[in-house]
N, C-alpha and C positions, 0 to 999 in steps of 0.2 A: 850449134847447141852444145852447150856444155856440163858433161855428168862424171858422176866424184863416186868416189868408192872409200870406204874406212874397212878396210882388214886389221883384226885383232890375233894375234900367230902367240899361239901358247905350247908348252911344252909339260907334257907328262910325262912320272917317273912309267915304265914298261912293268909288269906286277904279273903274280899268276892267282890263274880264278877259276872256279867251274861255275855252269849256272845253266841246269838243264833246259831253263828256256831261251836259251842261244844258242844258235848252232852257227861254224862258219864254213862259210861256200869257197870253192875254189872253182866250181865251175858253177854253168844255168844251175836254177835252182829249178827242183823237180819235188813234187810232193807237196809243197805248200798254194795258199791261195790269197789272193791278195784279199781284203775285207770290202762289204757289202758298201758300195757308192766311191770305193778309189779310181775307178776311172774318171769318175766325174769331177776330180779336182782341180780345179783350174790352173794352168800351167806344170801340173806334174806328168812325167810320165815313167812308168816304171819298167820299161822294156828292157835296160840294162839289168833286170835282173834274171832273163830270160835268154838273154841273147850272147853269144859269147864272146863278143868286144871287148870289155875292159878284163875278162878273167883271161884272155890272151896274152894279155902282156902283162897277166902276173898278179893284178890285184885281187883282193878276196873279200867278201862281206859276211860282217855280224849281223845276223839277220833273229831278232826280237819274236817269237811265236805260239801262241795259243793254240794248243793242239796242233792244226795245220792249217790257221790261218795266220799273215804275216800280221806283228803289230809295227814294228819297224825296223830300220837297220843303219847302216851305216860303212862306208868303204874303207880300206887301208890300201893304200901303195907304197911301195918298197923301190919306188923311184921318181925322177925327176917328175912334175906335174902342172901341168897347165892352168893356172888361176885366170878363170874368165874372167870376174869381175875385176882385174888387176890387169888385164892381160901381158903376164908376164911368167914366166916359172918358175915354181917353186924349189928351191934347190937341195935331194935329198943326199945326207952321207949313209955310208954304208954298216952305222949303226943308228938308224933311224927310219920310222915311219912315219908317215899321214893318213891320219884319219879325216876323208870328208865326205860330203854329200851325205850329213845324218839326216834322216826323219819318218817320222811318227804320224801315222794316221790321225788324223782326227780324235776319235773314237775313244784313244788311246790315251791320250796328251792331258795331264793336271792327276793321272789315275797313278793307283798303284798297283801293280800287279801280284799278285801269289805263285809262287814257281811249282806249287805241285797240282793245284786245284784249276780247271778250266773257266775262270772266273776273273770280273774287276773289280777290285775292293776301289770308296772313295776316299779320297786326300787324309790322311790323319788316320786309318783305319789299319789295324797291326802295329807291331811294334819298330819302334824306331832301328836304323843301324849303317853298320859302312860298309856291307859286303854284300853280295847279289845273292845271299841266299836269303836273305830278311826280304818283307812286302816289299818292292823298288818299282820305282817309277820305270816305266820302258827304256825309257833314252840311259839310267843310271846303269840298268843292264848289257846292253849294250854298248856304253863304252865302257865299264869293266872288262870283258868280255874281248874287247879291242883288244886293251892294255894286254892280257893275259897271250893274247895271238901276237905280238908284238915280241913281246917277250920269250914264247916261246917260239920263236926265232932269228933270238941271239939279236934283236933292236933294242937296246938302250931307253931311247924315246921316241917319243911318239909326239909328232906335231899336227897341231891343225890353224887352219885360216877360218876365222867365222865374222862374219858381222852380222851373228843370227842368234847366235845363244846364249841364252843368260848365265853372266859371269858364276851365279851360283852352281849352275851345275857344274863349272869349269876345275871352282876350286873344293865341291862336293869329291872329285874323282883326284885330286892333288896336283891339279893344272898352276901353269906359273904363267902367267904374260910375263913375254920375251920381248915383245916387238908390236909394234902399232905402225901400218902399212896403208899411208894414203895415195891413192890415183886422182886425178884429172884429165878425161878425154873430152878434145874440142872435136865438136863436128864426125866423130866418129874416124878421124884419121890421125890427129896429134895427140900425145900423151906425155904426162908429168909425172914425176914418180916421186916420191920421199919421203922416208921413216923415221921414227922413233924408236929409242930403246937399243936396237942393234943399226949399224949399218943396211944401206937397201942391199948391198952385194953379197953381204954374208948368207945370204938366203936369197933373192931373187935375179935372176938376168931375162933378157929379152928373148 
């Protein structure tokens, strides 16, 4: 059986921000709650935000919140990183990060949020702008919010792998596609590898 993967690897500049409805985790998150029917979503699971696995070895999450319920978040690591759908790793240097595994509740997704009021305003509702203090969209908040923790320490930039997100939001937060990264696995045991844009080795090995 044979399955393909397209990873798109973009690079933004690292910025600073505040935006009181992000806070970042270094360990479990305590206090907040996931929203009404997130368990029930099919193939998600959120235990990684509970559990203290990946903030062992260092990574931290943006975590997007209404009051104290979660709307969404998003990871950064500050080291080398396993790309399943690639299965290969990501290669970080020592002035840079990865942002991955973003996402946004349902509930939350096409909305724009208000940062002071416990409320979802809809699409086009507030005024327009480029900084997470204006009405933003969940996901805009939180990867500001990224960029800002990135930066505030001492990373450059900030990489991500997605074949999920639309390009607008990418170059909404001043993303650059780098690299275009496609796989081939036969049968679940052989694998192909080859990119565009940079070299496969400049960023990934086995």
């Amino acid at each position: 059986m044979l399955q393909w993967t397209c990873l798109r690897i973009y690079e933004f500049p690292a910025a600073g921000s505040h935006d009181e409805m992000v806070s970042i985790y270094e360990e479990p998150i305590a206090g907040l709650v996931l929203p009404d029917g997130a368990n029930s979503i099919p193939g998600e699971t959120f235990d990684c935000l509970t559990s203290p696995g990946r903030f062992e070895r260092g990574d931290v999450v943006a975590v997007c919140h209404d009051e104290s319920t979660i709307m969404g978040y998003a990871w950064l690591s500050f080291q080398d990183l396993w790309v399943g759908e690639a299965r290969l790793f990501l290669s970080v240097r020592d002035d840079e990060a990865v942002a991955y595994d973003p996402f946004v509740f349902p509930k939350y997704r096409g909305r724009r949020v208000h940062p002071r009021i416990a409320s979802v305003a809809s699409v086009g509702a507030g005024r327009r702008g480029d900084g997470p203090q204006d009405i933003q969209p969940a996901i805009l908040r939180i990867s500001f919010m990224a960029l800002a923790e990135a930066g505030r320490r001492g990373r450059k930039r900030v990489i991500e792998s997605s074949n999920t997100n639309p390009l607008k939001i990418h170059k909404r937060i001043g993303g650059t596609q780098v690299m275009s990264l496609y796989s081939a696995h036969l049968f679940g045991r052989f694998s192909l590898h080859w990119a565009t844009g940079r070299p496969l080795a400049s960023r990934f090995y086995r």
